[in-house]
N, C-alpha and C positions, 0 to 999 in steps of 0.2 A: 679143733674148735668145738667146741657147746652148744649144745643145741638146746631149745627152749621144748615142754612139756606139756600137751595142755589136757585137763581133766572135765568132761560132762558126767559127771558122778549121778547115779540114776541109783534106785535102791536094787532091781534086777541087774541092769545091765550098765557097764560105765564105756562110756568110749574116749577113747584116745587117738590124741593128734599130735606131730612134733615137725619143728622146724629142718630146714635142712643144716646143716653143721654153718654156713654164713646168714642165715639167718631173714631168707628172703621167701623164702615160700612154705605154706603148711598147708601140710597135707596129714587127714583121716589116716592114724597105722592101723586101730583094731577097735573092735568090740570084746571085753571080756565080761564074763558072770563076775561084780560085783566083792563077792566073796571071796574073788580071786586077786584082787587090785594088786593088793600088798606085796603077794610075792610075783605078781608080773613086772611092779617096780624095782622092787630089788635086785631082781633077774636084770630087767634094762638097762638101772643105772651102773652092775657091774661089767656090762659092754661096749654105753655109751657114757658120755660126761653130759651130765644135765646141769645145764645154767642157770634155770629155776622152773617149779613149774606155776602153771596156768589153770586154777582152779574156777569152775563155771559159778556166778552167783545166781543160787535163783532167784529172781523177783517177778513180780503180781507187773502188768501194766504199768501200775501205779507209784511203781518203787517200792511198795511193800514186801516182804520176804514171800516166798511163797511156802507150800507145807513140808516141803520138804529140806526146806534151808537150816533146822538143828541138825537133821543126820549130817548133813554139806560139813556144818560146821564142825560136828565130833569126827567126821573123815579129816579134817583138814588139822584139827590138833594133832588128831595120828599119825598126820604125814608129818608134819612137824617136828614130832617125839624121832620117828622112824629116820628122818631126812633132815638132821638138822644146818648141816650144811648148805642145804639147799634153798634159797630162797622161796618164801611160798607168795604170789598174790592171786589176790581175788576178781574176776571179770564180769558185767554184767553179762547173763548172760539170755536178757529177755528175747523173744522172737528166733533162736537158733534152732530152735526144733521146727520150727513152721517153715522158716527158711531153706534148712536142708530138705523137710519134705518138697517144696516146691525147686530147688535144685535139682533135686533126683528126677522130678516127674518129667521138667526141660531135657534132661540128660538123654532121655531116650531109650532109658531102659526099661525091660520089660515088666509087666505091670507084678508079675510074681517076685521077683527080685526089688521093686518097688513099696513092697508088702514086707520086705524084711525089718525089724525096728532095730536091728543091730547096725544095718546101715543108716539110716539116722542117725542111730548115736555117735559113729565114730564120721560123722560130714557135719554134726552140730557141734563137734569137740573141733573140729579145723576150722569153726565158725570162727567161736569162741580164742584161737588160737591168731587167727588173721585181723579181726577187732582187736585182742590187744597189741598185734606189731603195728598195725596202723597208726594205733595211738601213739606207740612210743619208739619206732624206730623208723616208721619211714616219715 
């Protein structure tokens, strides 16, 4: 079974979250350096079967894009170009970083491991991941 892929694309650091193979819970896999997306997907999808992935949109409160919604969009032609079998959609993906911080802080971990912003990235990419199965599978 296929697993679903979801991306918080960050210019430093991107984080990633994937389903489990039925398709009922996601969970944070990693934080990598940006620079590196491309060949950690290729790496992945030669392991696993990816059934599409789940790329973060950024927007303003307001629905407007935020500043970093063109690089978003030239990463996501690439994945495109790169993956085209793949289906690609786009997820709101306002409040996931605020969210996950305040996730972590409840979790109970400690205040230095709390201070990492890699884990953010990859608990706002299982946000991002969990908002869209909500919408569309369960």
């Amino acid at each position: 079974m296929a697993r679903i892929l979801a991306i918080d694309y960050g210019l430093k650091r991107t984080g990633i979250a994937v389903t489990d193979p039925l398709k009922i819970i996601a969970s944070g896999l990693t934080t990598l350096s940006t620079e590196t997306i491309f060949d950690f997907l290729k790496k992945y999808c030669q392991e696993e079967t990816v059934e599409r992935f789940v790329v973060g949109l950024p927007l303003h409160p307001d629905g407007n894009p935020a500043q970093i919604a063109p690089a978003v969009d030239e990463f996501v032609e690439k994945l495109i170009k790169l993956f085209p079998e793949i289906p690609v959609v786009r997820q709101d993906e306002r409040n996931t970083s605020n969210d996950a911080k305040k996730i972590i802080l409840n979790s109970g971990i400690k205040k230095q491991k709390r201070r990492d912003k890699a884990l953010v990235d990859k608990v706002a990419a299982a946000l991002i991941l969990e908002q869209y199965m909500e919408q569309n599978y369960w």
